[in-house]
MMTF fields as JSON, N, C-alpha, C and O atoms, coordinates in Angstrom:
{
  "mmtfVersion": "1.0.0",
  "mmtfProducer": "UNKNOWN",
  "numBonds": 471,
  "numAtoms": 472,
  "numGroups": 118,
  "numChains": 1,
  "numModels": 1,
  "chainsPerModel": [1],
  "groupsPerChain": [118],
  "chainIdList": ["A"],
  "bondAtomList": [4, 2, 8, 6, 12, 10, 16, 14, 20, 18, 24, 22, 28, 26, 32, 30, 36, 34, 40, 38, 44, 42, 48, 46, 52, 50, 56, 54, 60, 58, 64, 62, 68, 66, 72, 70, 76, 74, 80, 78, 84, 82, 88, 86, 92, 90, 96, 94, 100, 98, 104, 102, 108, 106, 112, 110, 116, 114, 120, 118, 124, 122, 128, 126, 132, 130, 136, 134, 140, 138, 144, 142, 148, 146, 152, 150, 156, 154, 160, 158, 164, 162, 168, 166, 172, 170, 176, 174, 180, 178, 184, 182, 188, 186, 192, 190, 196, 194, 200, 198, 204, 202, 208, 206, 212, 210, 216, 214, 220, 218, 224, 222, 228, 226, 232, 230, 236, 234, 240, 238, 244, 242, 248, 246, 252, 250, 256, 254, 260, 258, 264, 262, 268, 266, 272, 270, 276, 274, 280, 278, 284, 282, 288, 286, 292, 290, 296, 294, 300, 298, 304, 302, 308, 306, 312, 310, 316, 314, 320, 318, 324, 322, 328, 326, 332, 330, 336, 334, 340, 338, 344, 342, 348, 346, 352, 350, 356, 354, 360, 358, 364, 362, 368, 366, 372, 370, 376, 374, 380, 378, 384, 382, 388, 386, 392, 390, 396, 394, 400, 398, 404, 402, 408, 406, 412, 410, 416, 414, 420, 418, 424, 422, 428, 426, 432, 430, 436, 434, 440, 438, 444, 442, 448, 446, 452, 450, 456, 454, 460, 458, 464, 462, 468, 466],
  "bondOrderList": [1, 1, 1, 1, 1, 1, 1, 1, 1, 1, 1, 1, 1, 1, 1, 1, 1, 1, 1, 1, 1, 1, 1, 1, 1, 1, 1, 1, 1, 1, 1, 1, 1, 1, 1, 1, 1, 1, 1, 1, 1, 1, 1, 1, 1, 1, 1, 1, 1, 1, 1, 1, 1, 1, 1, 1, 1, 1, 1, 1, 1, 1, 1, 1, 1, 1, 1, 1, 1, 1, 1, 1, 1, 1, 1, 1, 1, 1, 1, 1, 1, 1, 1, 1, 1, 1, 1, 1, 1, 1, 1, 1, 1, 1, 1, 1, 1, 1, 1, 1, 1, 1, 1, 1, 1, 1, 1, 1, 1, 1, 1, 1, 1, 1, 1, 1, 1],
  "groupList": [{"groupName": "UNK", "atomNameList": ["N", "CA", "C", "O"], "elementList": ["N", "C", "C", "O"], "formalChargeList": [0, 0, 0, 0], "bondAtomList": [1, 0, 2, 1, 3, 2], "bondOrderList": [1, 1, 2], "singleLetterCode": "X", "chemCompType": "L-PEPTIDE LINKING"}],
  "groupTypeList": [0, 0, 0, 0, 0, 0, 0, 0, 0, 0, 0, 0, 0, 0, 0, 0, 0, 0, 0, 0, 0, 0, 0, 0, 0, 0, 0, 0, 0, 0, 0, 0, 0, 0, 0, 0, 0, 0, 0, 0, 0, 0, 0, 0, 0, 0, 0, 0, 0, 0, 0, 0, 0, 0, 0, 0, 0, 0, 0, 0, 0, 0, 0, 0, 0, 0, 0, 0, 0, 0, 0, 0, 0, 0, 0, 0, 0, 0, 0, 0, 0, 0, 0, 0, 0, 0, 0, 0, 0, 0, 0, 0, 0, 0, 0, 0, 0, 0, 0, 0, 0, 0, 0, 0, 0, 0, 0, 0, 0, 0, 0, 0, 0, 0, 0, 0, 0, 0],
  "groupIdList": [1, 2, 3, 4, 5, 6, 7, 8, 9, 10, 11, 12, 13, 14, 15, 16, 17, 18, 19, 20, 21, 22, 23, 24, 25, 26, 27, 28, 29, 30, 31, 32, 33, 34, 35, 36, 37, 38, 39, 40, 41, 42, 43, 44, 45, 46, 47, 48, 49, 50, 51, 52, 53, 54, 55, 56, 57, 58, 59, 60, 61, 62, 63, 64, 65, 66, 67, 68, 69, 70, 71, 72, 73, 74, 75, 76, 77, 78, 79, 80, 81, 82, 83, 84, 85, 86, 87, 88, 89, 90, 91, 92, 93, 94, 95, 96, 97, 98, 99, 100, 101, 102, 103, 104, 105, 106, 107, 108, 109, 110, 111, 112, 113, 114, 115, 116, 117, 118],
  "secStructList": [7, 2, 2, 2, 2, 2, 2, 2, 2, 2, 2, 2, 2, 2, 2, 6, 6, 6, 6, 7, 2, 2, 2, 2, 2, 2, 6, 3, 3, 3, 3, 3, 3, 3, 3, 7, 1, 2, 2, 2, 2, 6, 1, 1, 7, 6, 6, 1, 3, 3, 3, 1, 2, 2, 2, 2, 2, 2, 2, 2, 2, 2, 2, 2, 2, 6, 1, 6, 6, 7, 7, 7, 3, 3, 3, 3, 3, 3, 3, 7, 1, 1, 3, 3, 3, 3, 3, 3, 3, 7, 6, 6, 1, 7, 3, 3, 3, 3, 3, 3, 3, 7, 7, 1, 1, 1, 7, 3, 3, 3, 3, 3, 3, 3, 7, 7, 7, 7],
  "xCoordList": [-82.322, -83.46, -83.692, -84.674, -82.722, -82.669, -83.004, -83.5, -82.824, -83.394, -85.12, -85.876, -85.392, -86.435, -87.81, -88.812, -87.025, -87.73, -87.731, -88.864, -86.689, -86.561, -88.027, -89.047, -87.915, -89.152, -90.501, -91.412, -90.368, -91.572, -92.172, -93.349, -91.26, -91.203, -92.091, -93.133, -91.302, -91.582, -93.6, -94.617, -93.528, -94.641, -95.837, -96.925, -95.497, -96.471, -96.649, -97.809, -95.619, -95.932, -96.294, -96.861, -96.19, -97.126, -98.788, -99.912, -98.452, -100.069, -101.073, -102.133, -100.802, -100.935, -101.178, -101.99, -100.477, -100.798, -102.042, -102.635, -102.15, -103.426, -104.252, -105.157, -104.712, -106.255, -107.049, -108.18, -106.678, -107.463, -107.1, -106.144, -108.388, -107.979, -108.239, -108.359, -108.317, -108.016, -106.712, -106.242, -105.886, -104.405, -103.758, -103.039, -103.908, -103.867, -103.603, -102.463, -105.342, -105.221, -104.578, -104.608, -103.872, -103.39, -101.915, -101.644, -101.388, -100.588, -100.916, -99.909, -101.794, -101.749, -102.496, -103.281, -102.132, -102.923, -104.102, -104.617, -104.999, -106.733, -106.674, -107.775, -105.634, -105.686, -104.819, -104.349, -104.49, -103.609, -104.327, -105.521, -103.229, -103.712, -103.035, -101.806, -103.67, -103.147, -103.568, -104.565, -102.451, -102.978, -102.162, -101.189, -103.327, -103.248, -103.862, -104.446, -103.675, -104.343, -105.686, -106.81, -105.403, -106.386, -107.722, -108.86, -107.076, -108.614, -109.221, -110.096, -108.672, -109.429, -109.983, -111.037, -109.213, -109.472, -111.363, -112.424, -110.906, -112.343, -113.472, -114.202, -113.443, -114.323, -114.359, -115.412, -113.629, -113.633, -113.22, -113.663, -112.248, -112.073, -111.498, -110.626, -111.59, -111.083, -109.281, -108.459, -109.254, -107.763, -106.938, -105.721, -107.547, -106.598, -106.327, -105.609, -106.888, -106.257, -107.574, -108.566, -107.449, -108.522, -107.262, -106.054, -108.587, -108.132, -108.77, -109.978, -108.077, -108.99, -108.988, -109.106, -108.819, -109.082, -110.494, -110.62, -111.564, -112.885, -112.393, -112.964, -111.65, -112.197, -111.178, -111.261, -110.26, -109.228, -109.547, -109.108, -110.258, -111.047, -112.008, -112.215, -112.656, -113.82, -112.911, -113.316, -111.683, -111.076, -110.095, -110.048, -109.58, -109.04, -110.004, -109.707, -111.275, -112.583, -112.435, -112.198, -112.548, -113.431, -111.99, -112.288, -110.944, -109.988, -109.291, -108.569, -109.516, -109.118, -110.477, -110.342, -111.237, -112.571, -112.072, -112.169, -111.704, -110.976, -109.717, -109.277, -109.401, -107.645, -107.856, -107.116, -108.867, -109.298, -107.873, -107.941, -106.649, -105.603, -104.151, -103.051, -104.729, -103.594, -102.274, -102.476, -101.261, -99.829, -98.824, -98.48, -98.212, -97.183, -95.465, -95.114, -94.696, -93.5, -92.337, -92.137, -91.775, -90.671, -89.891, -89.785, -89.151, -88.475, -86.898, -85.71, -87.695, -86.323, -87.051, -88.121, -86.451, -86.667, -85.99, -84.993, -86.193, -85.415, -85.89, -87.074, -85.15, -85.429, -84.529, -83.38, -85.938, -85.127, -85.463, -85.804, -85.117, -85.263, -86.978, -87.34, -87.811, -89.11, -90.043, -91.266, -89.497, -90.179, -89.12, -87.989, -90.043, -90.11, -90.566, -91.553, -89.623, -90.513, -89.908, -88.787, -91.788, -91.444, -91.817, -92.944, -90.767, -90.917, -91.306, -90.84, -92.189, -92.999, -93.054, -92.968, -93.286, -94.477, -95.877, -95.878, -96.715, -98.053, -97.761, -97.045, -98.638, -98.873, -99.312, -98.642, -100.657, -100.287, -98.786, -98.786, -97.813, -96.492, -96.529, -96.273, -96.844, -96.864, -95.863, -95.42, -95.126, -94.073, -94.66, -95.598, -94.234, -94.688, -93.97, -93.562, -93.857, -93.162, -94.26, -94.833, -94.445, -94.944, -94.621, -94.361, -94.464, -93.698, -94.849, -95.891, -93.926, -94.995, -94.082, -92.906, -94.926, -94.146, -95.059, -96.188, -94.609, -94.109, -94.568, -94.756, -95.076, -94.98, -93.867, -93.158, -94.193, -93.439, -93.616, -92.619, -94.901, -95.115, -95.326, -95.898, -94.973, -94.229, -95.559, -95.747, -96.335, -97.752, -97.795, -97.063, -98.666, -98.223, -98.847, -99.656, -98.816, -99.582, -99.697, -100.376, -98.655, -99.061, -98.222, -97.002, -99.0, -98.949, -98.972, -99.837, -98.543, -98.363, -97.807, -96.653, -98.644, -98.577, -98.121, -98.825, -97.06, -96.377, -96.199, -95.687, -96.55, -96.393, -95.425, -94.952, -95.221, -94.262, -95.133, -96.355, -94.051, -94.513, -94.894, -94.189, -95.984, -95.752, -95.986, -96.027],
  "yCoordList": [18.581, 18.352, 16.861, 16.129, 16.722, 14.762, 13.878, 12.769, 14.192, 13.815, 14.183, 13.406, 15.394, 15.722, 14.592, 13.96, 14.878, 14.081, 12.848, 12.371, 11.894, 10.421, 10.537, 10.292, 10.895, 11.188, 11.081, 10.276, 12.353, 12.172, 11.109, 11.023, 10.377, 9.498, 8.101, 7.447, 8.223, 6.86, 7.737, 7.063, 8.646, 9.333, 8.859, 8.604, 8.73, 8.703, 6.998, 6.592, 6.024, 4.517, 4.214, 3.122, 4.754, 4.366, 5.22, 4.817, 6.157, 6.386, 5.676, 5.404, 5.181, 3.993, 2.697, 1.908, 2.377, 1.346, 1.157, 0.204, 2.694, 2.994, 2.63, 2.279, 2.401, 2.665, 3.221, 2.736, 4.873, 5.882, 7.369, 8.101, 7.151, 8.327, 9.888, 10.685, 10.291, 11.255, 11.239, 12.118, 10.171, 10.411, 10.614, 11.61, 9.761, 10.066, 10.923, 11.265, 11.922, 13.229, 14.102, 15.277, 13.883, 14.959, 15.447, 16.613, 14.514, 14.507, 15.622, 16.026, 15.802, 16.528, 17.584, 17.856, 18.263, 19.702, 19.935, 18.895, 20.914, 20.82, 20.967, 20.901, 21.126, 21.139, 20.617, 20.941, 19.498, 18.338, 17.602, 17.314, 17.195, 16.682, 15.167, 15.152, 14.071, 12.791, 12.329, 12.741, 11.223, 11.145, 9.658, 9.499, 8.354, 7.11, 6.681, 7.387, 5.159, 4.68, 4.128, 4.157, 3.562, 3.207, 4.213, 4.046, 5.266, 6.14, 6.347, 7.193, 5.495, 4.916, 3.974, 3.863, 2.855, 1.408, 1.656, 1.188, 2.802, 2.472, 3.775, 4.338, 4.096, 5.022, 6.36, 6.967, 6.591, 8.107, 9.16, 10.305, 8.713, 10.081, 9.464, 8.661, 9.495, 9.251, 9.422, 8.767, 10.818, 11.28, 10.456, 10.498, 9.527, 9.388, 10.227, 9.785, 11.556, 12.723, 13.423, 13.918, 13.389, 14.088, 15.348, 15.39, 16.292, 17.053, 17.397, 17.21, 17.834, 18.41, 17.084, 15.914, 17.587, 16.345, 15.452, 14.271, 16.511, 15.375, 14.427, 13.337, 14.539, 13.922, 12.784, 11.686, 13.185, 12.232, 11.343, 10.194, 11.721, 10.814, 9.737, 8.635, 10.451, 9.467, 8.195, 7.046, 8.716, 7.858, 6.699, 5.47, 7.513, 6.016, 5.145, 4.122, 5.821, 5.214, 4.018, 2.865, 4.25, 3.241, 2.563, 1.371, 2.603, 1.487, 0.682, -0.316, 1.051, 0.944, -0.372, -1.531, -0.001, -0.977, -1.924, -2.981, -2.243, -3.314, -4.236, -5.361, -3.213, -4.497, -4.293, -3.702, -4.883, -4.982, -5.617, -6.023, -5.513, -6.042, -5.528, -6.077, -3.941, -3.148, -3.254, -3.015, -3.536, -3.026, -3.136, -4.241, -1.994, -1.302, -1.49, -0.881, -2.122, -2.172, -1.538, -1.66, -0.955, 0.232, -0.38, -1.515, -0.283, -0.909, 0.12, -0.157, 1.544, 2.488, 3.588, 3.573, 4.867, 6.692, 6.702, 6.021, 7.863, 8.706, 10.474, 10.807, 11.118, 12.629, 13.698, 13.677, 14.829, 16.359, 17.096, 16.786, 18.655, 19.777, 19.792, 20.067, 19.28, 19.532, 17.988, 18.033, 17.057, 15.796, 15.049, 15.345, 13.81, 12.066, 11.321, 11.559, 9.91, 9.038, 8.003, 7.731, 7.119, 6.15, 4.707, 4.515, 3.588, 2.828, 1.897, 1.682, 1.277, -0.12, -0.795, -0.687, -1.95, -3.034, -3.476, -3.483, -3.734, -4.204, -5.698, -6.568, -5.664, -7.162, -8.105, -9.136, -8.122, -8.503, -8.494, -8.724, -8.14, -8.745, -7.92, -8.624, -6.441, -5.466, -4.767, -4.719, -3.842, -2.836, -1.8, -1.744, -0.866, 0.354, 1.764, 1.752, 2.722, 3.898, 5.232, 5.556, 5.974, 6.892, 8.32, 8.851, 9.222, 10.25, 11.797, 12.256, 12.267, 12.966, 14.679, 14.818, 15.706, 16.847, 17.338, 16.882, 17.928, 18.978, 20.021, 20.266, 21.282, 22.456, 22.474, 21.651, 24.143, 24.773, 24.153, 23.967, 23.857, 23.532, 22.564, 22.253, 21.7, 20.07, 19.079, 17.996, 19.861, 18.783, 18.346, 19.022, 17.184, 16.951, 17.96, 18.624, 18.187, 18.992, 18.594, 19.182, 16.828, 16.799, 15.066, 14.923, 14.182, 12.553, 11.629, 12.18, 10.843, 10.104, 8.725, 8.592, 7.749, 6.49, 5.472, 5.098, 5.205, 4.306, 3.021, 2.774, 2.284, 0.907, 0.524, 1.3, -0.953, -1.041, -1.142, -1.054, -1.373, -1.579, -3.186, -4.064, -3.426, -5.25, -5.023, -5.898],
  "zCoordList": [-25.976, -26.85, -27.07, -26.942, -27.361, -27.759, -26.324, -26.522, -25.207, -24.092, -23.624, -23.039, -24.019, -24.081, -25.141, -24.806, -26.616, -27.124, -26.735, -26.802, -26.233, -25.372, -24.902, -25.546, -23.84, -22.679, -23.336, -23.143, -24.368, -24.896, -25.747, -26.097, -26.004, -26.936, -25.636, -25.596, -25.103, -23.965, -23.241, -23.078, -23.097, -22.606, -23.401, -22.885, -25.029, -26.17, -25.94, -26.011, -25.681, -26.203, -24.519, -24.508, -23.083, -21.835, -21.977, -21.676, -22.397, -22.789, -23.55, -22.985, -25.312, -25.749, -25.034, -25.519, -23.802, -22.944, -21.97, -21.464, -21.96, -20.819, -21.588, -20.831, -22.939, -23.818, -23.339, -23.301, -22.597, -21.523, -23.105, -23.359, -23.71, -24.667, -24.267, -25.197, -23.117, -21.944, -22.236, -22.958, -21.685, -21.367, -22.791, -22.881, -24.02, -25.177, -25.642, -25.956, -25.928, -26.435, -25.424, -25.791, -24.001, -23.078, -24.473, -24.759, -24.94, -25.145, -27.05, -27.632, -27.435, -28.639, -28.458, -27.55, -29.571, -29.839, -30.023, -30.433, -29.932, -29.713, -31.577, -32.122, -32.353, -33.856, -34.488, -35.579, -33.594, -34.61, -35.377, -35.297, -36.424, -37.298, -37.769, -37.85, -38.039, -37.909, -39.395, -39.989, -39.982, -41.105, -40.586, -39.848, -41.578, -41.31, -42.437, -43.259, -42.463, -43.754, -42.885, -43.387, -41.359, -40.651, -40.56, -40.122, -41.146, -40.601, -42.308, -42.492, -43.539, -44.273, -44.412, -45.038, -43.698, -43.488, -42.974, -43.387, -41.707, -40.636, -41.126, -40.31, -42.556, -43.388, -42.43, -42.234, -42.095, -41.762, -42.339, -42.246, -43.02, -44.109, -45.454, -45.12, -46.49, -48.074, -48.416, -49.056, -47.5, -47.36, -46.53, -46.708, -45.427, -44.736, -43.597, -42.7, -43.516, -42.756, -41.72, -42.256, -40.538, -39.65, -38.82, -38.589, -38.592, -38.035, -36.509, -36.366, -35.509, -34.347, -33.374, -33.74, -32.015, -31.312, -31.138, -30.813, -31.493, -31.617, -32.68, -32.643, -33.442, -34.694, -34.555, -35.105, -33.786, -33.213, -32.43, -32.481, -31.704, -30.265, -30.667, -30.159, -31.926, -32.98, -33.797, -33.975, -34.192, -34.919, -33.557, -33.522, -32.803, -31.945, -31.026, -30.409, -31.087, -29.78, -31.069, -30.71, -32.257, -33.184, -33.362, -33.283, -33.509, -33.573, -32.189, -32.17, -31.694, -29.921, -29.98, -29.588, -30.345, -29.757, -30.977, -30.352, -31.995, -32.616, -32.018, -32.255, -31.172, -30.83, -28.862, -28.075, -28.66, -27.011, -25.955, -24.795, -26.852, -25.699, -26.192, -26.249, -26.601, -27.718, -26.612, -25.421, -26.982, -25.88, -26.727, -27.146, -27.094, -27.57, -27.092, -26.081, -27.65, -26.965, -27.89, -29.098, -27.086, -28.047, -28.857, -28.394, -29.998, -30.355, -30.685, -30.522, -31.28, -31.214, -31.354, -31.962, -30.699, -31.145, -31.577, -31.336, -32.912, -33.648, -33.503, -33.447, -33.475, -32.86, -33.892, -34.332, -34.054, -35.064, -33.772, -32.631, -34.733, -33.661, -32.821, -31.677, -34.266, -34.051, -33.782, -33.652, -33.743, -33.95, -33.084, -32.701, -32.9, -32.721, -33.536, -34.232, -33.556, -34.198, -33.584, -33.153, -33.734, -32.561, -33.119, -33.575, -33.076, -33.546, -32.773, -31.655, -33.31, -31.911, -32.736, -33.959, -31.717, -32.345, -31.18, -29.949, -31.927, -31.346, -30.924, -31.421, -29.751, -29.229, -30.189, -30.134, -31.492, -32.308, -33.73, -34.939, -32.826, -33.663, -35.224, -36.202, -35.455, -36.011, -35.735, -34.588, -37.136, -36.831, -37.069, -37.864, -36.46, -37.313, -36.717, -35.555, -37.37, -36.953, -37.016, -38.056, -35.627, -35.432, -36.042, -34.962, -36.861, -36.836, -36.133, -36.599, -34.696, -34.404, -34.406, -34.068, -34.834, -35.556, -33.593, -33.408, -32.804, -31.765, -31.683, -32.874, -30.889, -31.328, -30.058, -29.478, -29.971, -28.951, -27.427, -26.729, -26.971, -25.711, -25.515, -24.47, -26.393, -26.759, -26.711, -26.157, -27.472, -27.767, -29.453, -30.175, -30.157, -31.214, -32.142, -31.493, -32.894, -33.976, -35.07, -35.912, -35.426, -36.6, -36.532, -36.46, -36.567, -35.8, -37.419, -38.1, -37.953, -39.288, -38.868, -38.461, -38.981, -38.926, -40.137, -41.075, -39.924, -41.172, -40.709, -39.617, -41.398, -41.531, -42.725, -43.556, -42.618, -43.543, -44.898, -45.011, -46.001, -47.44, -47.585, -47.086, -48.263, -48.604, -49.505, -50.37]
}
């Protein structure tokens, strides 16, 4: 399992590299659900929280077109029965930890973007 999630883990931060949100959403559920502060930052939802891959595709087209030279470099995985979490940093010199919840046929269903506290 813990090898499995590895993989997937590295699968999620070379997709991120493509800025091909095809290859992206290959990787989640047609009813995942992502919750970010960015998808308040960029007025899409009040909660923080979208659901569904349109709504997913709407929210990374519109932040993707903000950071035109996004590249992601690993810094550590951490892995449960049901999850990854993936810690990077951005080419702009950002930390941040992914936590992505899995289903059965190892797509995300439920993606949470943490940044640190200031």
């Amino acid at each position: 399992m813990a090898d499995a999630n590895r993989e997937f883990g590295l699968r999620w931060i070379a997709a991120w590299n493509t800025r091909d949100l095809d290859v992206i959403l290959e990787l989640y559920a047609d009813d995942a659900e992502m919750v970010s502060a960015g998808i308040i930052r960029l007025g899409l939802d009040t909660s923080g929280r979208l659901k569904g891959k349109d709504r997913l595709r709407a929210y990374w087209s519109k932040a993707l077109a903000n950071v035109p030279n996004l590249h992601l470099e690993l810094i550590d995985l951490y892995s449960s029965p049901d999850s990854v979490v993936v810690h990077f940093q951005s080419d702009r010199g950002h930390t941040n930890c992914e936590y992505l919840r899995l289903n059965g046929d190892g797509k995300i269903v439920q993606g949470s973007a943490n940044s640190p506290i200031e």
